[in-house]
C-alpha positions, 0 to 999 in steps of 0.5 A: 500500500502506498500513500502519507501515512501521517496527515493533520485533522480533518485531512485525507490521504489517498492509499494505492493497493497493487499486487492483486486484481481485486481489492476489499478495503475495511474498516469503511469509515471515512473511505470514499469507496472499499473496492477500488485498488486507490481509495480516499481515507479521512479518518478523524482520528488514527486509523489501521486500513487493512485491504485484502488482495485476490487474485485467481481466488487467492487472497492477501491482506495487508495493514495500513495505519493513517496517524491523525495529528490534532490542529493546533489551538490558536488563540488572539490576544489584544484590544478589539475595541479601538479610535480611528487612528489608533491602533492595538497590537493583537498576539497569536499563540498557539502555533510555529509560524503565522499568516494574518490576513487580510493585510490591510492595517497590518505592520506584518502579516507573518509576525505572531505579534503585530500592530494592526491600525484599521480605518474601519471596523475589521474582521482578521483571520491569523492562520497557525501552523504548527511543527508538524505541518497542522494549522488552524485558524482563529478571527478576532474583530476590531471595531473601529469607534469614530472620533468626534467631528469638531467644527470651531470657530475660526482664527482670529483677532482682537486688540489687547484687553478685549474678549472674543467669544469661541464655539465648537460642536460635534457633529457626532454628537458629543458635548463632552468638552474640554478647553485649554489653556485654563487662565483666559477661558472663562469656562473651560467645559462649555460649547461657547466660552469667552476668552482673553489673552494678553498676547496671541495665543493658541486655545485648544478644545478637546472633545470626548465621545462615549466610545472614549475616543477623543479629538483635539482642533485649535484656534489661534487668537491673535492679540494686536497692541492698543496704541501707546496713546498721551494726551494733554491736561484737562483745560480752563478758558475763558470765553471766548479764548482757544486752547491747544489739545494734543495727543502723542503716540509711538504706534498710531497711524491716525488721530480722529476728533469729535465733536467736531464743534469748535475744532479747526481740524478733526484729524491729526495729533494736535487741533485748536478748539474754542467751544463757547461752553464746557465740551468734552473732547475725545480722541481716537488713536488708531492703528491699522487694528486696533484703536483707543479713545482718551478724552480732554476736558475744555472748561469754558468759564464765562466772562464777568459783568461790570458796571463803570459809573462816576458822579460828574463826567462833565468839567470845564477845562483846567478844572480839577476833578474834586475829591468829591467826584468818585469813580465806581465800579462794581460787578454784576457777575461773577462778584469775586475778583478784582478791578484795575485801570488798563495802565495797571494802577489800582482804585484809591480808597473809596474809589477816589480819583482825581485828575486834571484835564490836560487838554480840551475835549474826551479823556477816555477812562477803561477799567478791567474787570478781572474774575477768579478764573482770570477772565477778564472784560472791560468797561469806559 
């Protein structure tokens, strides 16, 4: 009898009887037929065949025993349950030497111990052999949980001192968020916070799924200087006068006024203003970005009244003004200042004045009524 002898579980082996004209194979379990001279054994454990040979009604027997190797047990070790974009080392046991397919995801594919990183969920088959040429087969399924999908809102820009508000949603439901960096969040687990940094800085929110798969996305806030903006002291005037209002800056590209009113420009970093009542000023420095407002106060103060009267107005020429005749002056506003002549003398006492026509015709007398905020007006 010829044929392999020794073959795995769940083999068969094919046994070629010669030396006879007829054949008679037995036992017939797991024999494909029991009288032709090639037969198919598959036995499921080991077996003794004996075939028996005649010829011219003589007969033979001869034994034949197929050894039954039992398939090795193959095992999977490792993580089925993984985030798109990770991946999890899966170990076979069990066998000598390994195939593992199909390949996709896979760092090797003959390796008992390999790294498999699918995009979706998938089913892998490790074939295991052992030494003595048996194999067997075990699957392991990797399911594949999806990440969150973010949307947040997109970079962007503010002055120094200002907030911008944030938002991120995940279109695959989750509402598990985390954002960093903690100091110039407001709420760090909300889907809409407000931020503000001192200087640009990169916020990122992290999102959770209930699979526990997570995904990260950024947002760059870019924090631009304020201008660097002085400007001059508040200010009194009179009514009437002007004042001079300037500001200065280092980092500024343009200077804008308002109101308008009284202002002899409203652009540039020093303007003239006149308001006939108290006006508050205010000036915006601005940069390609950002801008500041600073404000200058212009206090009007009104002119004060007077009243200049003597008791004789009218002399004969050469005739001296008796010390009866009086010069007096008194405010009707603003009571709380003082009185001169324009040449700078002061009233005598009593408000005397006495003085000697030197030529014929008018004398002009002009008196300077001068308030506490010294604005003055004049009286003859």
């Amino acid at each position: 009898i010829a044929g392999n002898t020794d073959i795995c579980e769940n083999q068969s082996t094919t046994l070629t009887a010669s030396g006879a004209t007829s054949y008679s194979w037995s036992p017939a379990t797991n024999l494909d037929n029991t009288t032709n001279p090639t037969v198919t054994a598959n036995p499921k454990n080991t077996t003794t065949y004996t075939v028996t040979g005649t010829t011219n009604g003589c007969s033979s027997d001869q034994d034949i025993t197929i050894t039954v190797d039992g398939l090795p047990t193959i095992s999977i070790t490792g993580n089925t349950d993984i985030c798109n974009g990770k991946s999890t080392t899966l170990t076979a046991s069990g066998a000598a030497n390994y195939s593992w397919t199909p390949n996709t995801g896979l760092s090797s594919t003959t390796d008992p111990s390999i790294s498999a990183n699918p995009n979706t969920t998938t089913t892998y088959t490790v074939t295991g052999t052992d030494a003595g040429g048996c194999s067997n087969s075990e699957i392991i399924t990797i399911t594949v949980n999806e990440l969150p999908n973010l949307t947040v809102s997109n970079d962007t820009e503010i002055c120094k001192g200002e907030k911008t508000t944030l938002t991120v949603s995940d279109n695959n439901g989750s509402t598990d968020f985390s954002w960093i960096p903690i100091g110039v969040i407001d709420n760090p687990t909300a889907s809409t916070i407000e931020v503000n940094p001192n200087s640009t800085t990169t916020v990122t929110v992290t999102s959770t799924s209930a699979d526990n798969c997570t995904a990260s996305k950024d947002v760059i806030v870019t924090v631009n200087a304020i201008p660097n903006l002085t400007v001059s002291s508040d200010v009194e005037i009179c009514k009437f006068e002007s004042a001079t209002l300037t500001a200065t800056s280092t980092n500024t590209t343009s200077f804008t006024w308002s109101p308008a009113t009284n202002l002899n420009t409203t652009s540039g970093n020093s303007v003239i203003a006149n308001p006939s009542t108290t006006t508050t000023y205010t000036v915006t420095a601005a940069t390609d970005k950002c801008s500041i407002d600073k404000q200058i106060n212009v206090s009007v103060n009104l002119l004060p009244a007077g009243t200049l009267t003597a008791t004789q107005t009218t002399f004969c020429f050469g005739e001296t003004v008796t010390t009866n005749t009086q010069l007096d002056a008194a405010f009707t506003t603003n009571t709380n200042g003082s009185y001169s002549f324009d040449n700078g003398n002061t009233f005598t006492n009593d408000n005397v004045f006495a003085f000697t026509p030197k030529n014929a015709g008018d004398t002009i007398i002009n008196v300077i009524f001068r308030d506490a905020n010294n604005c003055q007006t004049n009286s003859t």
